[in-house]
Residue, then its C-alpha position, 0 to 999 in steps of 0.5 A: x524492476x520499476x513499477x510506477x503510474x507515471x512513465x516520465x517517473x520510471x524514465x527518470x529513475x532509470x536515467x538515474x540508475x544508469x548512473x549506479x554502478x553495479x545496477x541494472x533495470x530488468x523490467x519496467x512496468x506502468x499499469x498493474x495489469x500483469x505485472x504481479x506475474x512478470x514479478x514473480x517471472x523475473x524475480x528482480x533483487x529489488x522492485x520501486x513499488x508505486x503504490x498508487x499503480x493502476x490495478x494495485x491493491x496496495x498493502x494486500x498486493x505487497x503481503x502476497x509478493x512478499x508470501x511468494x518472492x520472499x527474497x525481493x527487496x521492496x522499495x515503496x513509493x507512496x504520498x502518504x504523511x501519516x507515521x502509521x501509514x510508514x509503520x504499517x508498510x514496514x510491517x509488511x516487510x518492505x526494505x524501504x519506503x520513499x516520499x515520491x516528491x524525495x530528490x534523486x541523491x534520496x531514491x539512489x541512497x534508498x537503493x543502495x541501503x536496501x541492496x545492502x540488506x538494511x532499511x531505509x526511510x526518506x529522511x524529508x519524509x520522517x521529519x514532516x510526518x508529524x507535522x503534517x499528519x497529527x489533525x487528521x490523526x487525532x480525527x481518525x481516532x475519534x472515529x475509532x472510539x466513537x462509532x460501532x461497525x457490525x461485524x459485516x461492515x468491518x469484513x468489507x470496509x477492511x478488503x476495500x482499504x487493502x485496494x480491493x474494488x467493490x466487485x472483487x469484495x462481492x466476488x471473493x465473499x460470493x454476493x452481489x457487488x450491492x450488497x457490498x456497497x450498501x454495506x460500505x455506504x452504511x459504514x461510510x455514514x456511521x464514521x463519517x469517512x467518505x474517500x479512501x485516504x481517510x479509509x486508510x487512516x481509518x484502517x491504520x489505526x485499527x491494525x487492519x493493514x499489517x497482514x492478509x485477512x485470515x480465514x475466519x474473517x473471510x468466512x464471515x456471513x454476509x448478506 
């Protein structure tokens, strides 16, 4: 199965599977809307997973999927270059992960890898993280060992890196969406961190991303 934002995407990789003998697409999808149902419906042996899909919660999505559908191999396509971002997916128990500028021979060599049982990581991607990740890394770390969150900020700065919208975090912690942005915002200031890829980093580094938010941490007070 094809999960991607992008229908010219998802027809390439389908022209491209054609090509592979003893694969077959069962289901294609271009917004997120539904689509964690129809994966449990079909239950395909392996699923190019965007994780930049319309209506994706990333990381949080990719843990419940792989709670309910544990024999599915997952292949993630993302566009991040950070090592730990890479880390963090393994984690979460993805067979592969793929740099969506990789060439065609890397997405069939993915295929193929993980349909076997085995991992796979983009080569191109593994030699550039480095390069291209470690000022931003070294910024995120900074922020890690130089501002404090309250208890209350660090609840909803960490829903909102797994993909969670504002109005999901009110409605799953039971107040109002406000409140949740006046928390985010005051967060936001005290580490300096204005969009959500350097949330993420942020996230990263703090461990937040490797599993689903537990109990305790849900039943914290906020208001």
């Amino acid at each position: 199965m094809i999960a991607d934002r992008h229908p010219s995407f998802i027809l390439g990789l389908r022209c491209l599977i054609d090509t592979m003998y003893g694969f077959r697409i069962v289901g294609e999808i271009a917004s997120y809307v539904g689509a964690y149902g129809k994966i449990l419906e079909i239950n395909p042996d392996i699923v190019i997973l965007d994780f930049s899909i319309p209506g994706m919660r990333g990381l949080a999505t990719l843990n419940q999927i792989k709670i309910e559908t544990p024999n599915i191999s997952i292949v993630a396509v993302s566009e991040y270059h950070q090592d730990h971002y890479v880390a963090s997916i393994f984690k979460s128990g993805v067979k592969g992960h793929i740099s969506r500028s990789a060439a065609k021979n890397e997405y069939s060599n993915a295929i193929s890898t993980v349909s076997r049982g085995e991992i796979y990581d983009t080569p191109s991607f593994s030699e550039n993280a480095n390069s291209t990740s470690a000022p931003q890394d070294r910024s995120i770390k900074n922020k890690i060992t130089s501002s404090t969150l309250s208890e209350r900020e660090t609840v909803v700065l960490r829903m909102i890196s797994l993909g969670l919208t504002n109005k999901e975090v009110a409605l799953t912690l039971g107040v109002t969406a406000n409140t949740i942005d006046t928390h985010k915002r005051r967060a936001s200031e005290k580490l300096e961190i204005y969009s959500r890829a350097k949330l993420v980093q942020y996230a990263i580094f703090n461990g937040w991303l490797g599993g689903p938010i537990q109990e305790e941490t849900l039943g914290a007070k906020i208001s």
